[in-house]
N, C-alpha and C positions, 0 to 999 in steps of 0.2 A: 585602125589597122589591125587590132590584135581579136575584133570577130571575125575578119576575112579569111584572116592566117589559122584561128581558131576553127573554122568549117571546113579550110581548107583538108588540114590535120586528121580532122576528122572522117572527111572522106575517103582520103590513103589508108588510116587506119580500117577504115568499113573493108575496101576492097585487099589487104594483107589478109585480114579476117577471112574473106573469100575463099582469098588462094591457099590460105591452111588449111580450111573446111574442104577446096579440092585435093589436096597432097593427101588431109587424113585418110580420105576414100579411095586413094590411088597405094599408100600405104597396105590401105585393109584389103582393098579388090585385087591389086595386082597386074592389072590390064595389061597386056604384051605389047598392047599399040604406043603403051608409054615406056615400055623398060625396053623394048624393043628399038629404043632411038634416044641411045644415052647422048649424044652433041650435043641434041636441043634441051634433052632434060638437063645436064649440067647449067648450059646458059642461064634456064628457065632459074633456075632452083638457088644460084648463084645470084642471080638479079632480082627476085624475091627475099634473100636474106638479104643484100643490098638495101632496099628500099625499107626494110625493118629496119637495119640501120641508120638509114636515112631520117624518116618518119621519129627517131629517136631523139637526134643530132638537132631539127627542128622545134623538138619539142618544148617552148619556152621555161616548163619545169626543169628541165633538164639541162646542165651544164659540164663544158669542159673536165671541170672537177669530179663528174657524176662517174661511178663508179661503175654504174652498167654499159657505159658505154665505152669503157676499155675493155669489160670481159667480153661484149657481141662485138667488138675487133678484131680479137683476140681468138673467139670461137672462128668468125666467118674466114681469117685465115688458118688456120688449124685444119677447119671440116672443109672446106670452100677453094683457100687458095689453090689445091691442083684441078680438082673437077670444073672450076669454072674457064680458068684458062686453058684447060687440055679442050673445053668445049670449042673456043675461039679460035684456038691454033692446035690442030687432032695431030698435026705432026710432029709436035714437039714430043711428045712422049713414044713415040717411035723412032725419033732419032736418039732419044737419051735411053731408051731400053737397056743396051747392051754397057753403056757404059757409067748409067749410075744404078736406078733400078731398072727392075722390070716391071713394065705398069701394062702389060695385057690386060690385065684383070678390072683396069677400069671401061673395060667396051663389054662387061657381063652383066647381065641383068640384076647379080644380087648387088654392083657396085653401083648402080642407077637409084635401087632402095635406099640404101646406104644414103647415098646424099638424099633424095626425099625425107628419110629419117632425123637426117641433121636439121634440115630445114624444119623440121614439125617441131625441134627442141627446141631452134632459137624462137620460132614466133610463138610457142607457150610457154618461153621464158620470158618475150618478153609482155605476155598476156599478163600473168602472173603478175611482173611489176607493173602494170597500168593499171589494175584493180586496188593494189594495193597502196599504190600509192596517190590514186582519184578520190579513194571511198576510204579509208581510214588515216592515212598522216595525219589528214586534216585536224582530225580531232585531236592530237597529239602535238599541231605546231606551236602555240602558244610553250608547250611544257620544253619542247628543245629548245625555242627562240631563247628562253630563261634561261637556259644551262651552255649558250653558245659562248659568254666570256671567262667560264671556269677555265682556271689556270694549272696547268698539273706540273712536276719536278720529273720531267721525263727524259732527262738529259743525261742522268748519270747512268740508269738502264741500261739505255740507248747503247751507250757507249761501250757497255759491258757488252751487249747484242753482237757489235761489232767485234771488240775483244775475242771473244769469243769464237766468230766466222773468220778471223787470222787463223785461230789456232787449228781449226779447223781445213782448210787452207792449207798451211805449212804440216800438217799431218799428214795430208794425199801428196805433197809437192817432195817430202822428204822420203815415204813410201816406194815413189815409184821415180827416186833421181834421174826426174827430167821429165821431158815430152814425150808422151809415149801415144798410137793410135787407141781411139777411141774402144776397141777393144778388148785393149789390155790394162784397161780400167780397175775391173774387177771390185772389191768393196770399197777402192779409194773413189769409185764412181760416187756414193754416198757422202762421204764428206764435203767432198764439191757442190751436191743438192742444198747437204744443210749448211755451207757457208752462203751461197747464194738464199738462201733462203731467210736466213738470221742477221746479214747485214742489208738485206731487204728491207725489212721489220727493224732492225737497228734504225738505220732510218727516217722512218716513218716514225717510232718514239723522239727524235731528235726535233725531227721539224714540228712533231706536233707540241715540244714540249718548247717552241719557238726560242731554241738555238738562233746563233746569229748567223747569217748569212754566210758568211765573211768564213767561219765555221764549218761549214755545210758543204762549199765548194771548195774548201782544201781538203776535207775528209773525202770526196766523190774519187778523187783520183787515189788517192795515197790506200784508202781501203778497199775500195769494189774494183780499182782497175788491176790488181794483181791478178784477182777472185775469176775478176772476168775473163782478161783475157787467157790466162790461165787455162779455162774451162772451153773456152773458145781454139786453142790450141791444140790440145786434145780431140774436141769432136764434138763436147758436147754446147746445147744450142739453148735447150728448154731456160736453165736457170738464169746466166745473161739476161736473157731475151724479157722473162718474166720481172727480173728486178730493174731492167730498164725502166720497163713499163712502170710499175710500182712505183717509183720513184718518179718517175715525170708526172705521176699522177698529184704524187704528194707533193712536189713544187707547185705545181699548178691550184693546188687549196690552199698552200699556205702563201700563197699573191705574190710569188716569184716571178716575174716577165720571163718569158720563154720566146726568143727570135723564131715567128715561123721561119724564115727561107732555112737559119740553118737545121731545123727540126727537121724539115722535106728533106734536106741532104742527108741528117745524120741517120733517116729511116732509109734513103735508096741507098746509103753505104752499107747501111748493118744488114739490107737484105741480099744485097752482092756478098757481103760477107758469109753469108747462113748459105749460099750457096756455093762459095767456094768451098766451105767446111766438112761439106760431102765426101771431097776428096780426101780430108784431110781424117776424117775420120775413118778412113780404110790406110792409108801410109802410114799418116802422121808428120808434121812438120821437120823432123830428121831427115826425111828422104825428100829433100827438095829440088835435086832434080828428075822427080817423077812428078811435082805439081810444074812445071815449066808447061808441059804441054795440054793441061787441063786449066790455061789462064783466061779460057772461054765459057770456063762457067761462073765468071764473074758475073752474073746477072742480076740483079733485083727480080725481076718474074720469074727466071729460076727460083729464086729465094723464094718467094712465095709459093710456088711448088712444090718446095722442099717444104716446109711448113705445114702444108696442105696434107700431107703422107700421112695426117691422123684421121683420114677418112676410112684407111685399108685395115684398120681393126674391126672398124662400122662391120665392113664388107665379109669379112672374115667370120663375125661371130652370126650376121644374117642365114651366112653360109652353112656352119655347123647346124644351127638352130634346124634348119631346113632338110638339114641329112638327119634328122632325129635330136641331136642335143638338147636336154629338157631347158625349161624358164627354170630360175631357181628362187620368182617371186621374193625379192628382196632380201634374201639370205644372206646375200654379197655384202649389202650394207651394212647389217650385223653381225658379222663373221671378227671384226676386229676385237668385239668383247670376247667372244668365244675362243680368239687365238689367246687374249691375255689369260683367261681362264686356266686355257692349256700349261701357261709359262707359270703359273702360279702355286697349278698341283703339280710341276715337273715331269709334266708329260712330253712326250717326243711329239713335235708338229709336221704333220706332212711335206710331203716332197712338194714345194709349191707351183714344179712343171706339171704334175700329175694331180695337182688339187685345185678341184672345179670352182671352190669358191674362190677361187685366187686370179682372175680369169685374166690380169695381165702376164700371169707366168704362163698360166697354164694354154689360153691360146696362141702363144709363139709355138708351140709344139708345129701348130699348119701353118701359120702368118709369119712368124722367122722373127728374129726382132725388130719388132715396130711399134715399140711402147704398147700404149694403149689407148681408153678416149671414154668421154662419160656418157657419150649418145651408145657406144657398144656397150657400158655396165649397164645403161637403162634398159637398152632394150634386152638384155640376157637375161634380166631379171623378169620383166613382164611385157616384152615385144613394144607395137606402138605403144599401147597405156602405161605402159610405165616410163617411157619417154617422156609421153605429157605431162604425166604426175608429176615425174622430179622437176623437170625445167620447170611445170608451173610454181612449183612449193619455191625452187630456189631462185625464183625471179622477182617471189612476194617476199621473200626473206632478205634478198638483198637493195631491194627498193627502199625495205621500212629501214635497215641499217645506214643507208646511205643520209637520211633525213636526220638520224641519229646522230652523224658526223658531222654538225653543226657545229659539235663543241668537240674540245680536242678528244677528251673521254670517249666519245665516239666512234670520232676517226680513229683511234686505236686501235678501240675492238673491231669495228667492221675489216679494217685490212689483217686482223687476224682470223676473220675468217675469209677475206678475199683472196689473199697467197695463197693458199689450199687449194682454194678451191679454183684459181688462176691452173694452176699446175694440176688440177685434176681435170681439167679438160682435155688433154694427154696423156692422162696417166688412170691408173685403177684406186679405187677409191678408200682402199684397206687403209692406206696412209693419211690421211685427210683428218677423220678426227684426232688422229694424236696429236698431229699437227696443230690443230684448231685450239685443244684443247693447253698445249703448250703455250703457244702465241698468246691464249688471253692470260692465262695465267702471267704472263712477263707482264700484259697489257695492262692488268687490274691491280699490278703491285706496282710497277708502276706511274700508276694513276693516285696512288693510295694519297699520299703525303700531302693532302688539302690542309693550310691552318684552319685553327678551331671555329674561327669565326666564319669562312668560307662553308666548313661544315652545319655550324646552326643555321647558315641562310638556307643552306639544301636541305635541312630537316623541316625549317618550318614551311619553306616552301612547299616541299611533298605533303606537310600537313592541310596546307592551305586548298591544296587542289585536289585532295580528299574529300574535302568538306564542300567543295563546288559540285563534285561528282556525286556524293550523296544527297544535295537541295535540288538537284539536278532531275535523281531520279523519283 
């Protein structure tokens, strides 16, 4: 059974290969006859990242637990969910023009690119991890199979993580006394990020550091449901939405039974939710009977349309680029050292609407606020190629991590760099390594507290597989 299924695999995978190598030439050439009929390109482009998915989800190496398969979920609604539905039903986004966005701008040729573009990231991202994880884990599984029943004392961290995203929490909650629209946010917006983000990660150190059960799900409401709905109340969507996820990922490896049917429900409720939230992020839940007559956009495929709205950054920055806006070949990525620099010799930092390397301030100046997206930093920096570049590096990066989380040590670090980089799929990338480099910091102290004797198996161990690798060569 498992050569049929294996050729099968392989076939799908021949022909995705195909249809990127066609996208990449339709990226580079341009052809009118294709941007010229955005319907079929959205379906097209939308059901090719599907089938990456797909081809993913069957992939016997790859499981539920697997990490890349919640972030090309995660991506395909992000970049995917408006352009592939407004391809299937072109009315929808004309009836909601006036009363949520305006979405003309996805019947233009540069918002056709734009998904093309999305598309060439996911399938060289997830080129990227099939390379990497075909032609090197391999040699590397025997050394994580060893390290998958290290024990780590990650409970009391954990708990601090959380601690921590309260205080956090009751800092924006007692700022801005009460519910106010999304807004009038303002820097309490921040707080809300980093409590959803650090009882994310709270977490994740908990179950890795195999809490009890029992534990785990009195903590789920008592801490992240304030955080959430809270956050949810207000307008905003991203942080919920990403520590959901997060979290069912982490039940899911650490052999927690999860009820599909009510899974399917609690996913078509929280996207009826993300779409009622639209409204609510222009009111605010104070003025409730102005939501009375907006109780139609309870949808789940709304929701995923609302979701989807990280494609008009894509669109935006194609745009510029096209009116003369230079590449700034990777600058953006290393501008974070440069700003700390800045803060170090106490210099003044620029205006971040008017500063080019800042590009999710700085292109709201034409795209209004609409966060931002990691297919629009890649391509700012170095158009298609630099799209492929990064999706490919960050798809081998997160392949070899995921194999690494065999053992708890792993899991740790990999979701300190998954969070990040979960939430840099809509957002700009300045944030990301501090972030990164936060998170492992929590992650590697920790980890720290192995007794001694646990410690001499892992040295002589490392020593032992030295000395194979040296007879070796």
């Amino acid at each position: 059974m498992k050569e049929p299924r294996s050729k099968i695999l392989k076939f799908v995978g021949s022909l995705i290969l195909l249809n990127a190598i066609f996208l990449l030439f339709v990226a580079l050439g341009k052809p009118e006859a294709i941007l010229g009929h955005p319907q079929l390109a959205y379906i097209y482009v939308g059901f090719i990242g599907l089938a990456g998915i797909g081809w993913l989800i069957c992939n016997p190496r790859v499981g539920w637990s697997h990490a890349v398969i919640w972030y090309t979920l995660i991506f395909w609604l992000f970049h995917f969910g408006l352009v592939f539905f407004a391809g299937i039903f072109p009315w929808l986004p004309l009836e909601l023009s006036d009363k949520w966005w305006r979405w003309q701008w996805l019947w233009n040729r540069e918002a056709v690119l734009a998904s093309i573009e999305a598309c060439i990231f996911l399938l060289s991202f997830l080129l990227g991890f099939y390379i990497i994880t075909s032609r090197f884990v391999d040699q590397f599984e025997a050394e994580l199979e060893a390290n998958k029943n290290i024990k780590i004392k990650a409970i009391f961290i954990g708990s601090g993580c959380l601690g921590v995203a309260e205080v956090l929490f009751l800092i924006a909650f007692f700022n801005l006394s009460g519910i106010v629209p999304y807004h009038l946010l303002g820097e309490n917006r921040n707080y809300l990020n980093w409590a959803s983000i650090l009882s994310s990660f709270g977490f994740v150190l908990l179950i890795a550091g195999k809490a009890s059960k029992r534990l785990i799900y009195y903590l789920i409401p008592i801490s992240l449901g304030p955080i959430w709905l809270y956050s949810l109340a207000t307008g905003a969507r991203t942080g919920p939405f990403v520590g959901g996820v997060i979290l069912l990922r982490a039940l899911i490896w650490r052999g927690f039974k999860v009820n599909l049917i009510l899974l399917i429900g609690l996913v078509i409720f929280s996207l009826g939710t993300i779409s009622f939230i639209r409204e609510i992020r222009t009111t605010g839940v104070t003025r409730l009977e102005d939501l009375v007559d907006c109780s139609y956009a309870f949808n789940p495929v709304l929701g995923i349309m609302e979701l989807g709205g990280s494609l008009k950054p894509v669109y935006v920055v194609i745009e510029r680029i096209e009116l003369g806006e230079k590449y700034r070949f990777g600058a953006t990525y290393l501008y974070p050292f440069y700003r700390q620099f800045l803060k170090l010799k106490r210099e003044p930092l620029p205006d971040p609407k008017y500063d080019p390397l800042m590009p999710s301030y700085y292109f709201s100046n034409w795209g209004g606020s609409i966060g931002f997206s990691t297919v629009a930093e890649a391509y700012y920096n170095a158009g298609t190629i630099g799209v492929i570049i990064f999706a490919f590096l960050w798809g081998g990066v997160l392949g070899f991590l995921h194999y690494s989380s065999k053992s708890s040590i792993g899991f740790v670090i990999e979701n300190a760099f998954l969070i990040p980089m979960i939430v840099n799929i809509r957002n700009s990338f300045i944030f990301v390594l501090a972030w990164i480099f936060v998170l492992s910091i929590i992650g590697l102290i920790a980890c720290w507290p192995y007794n001694e004797k646990e410690k001499r198996r892992l040295v002589y161990q490392g020593i032992r597989n030295l000395e194979r690798k040296i007879k070796g060569l």
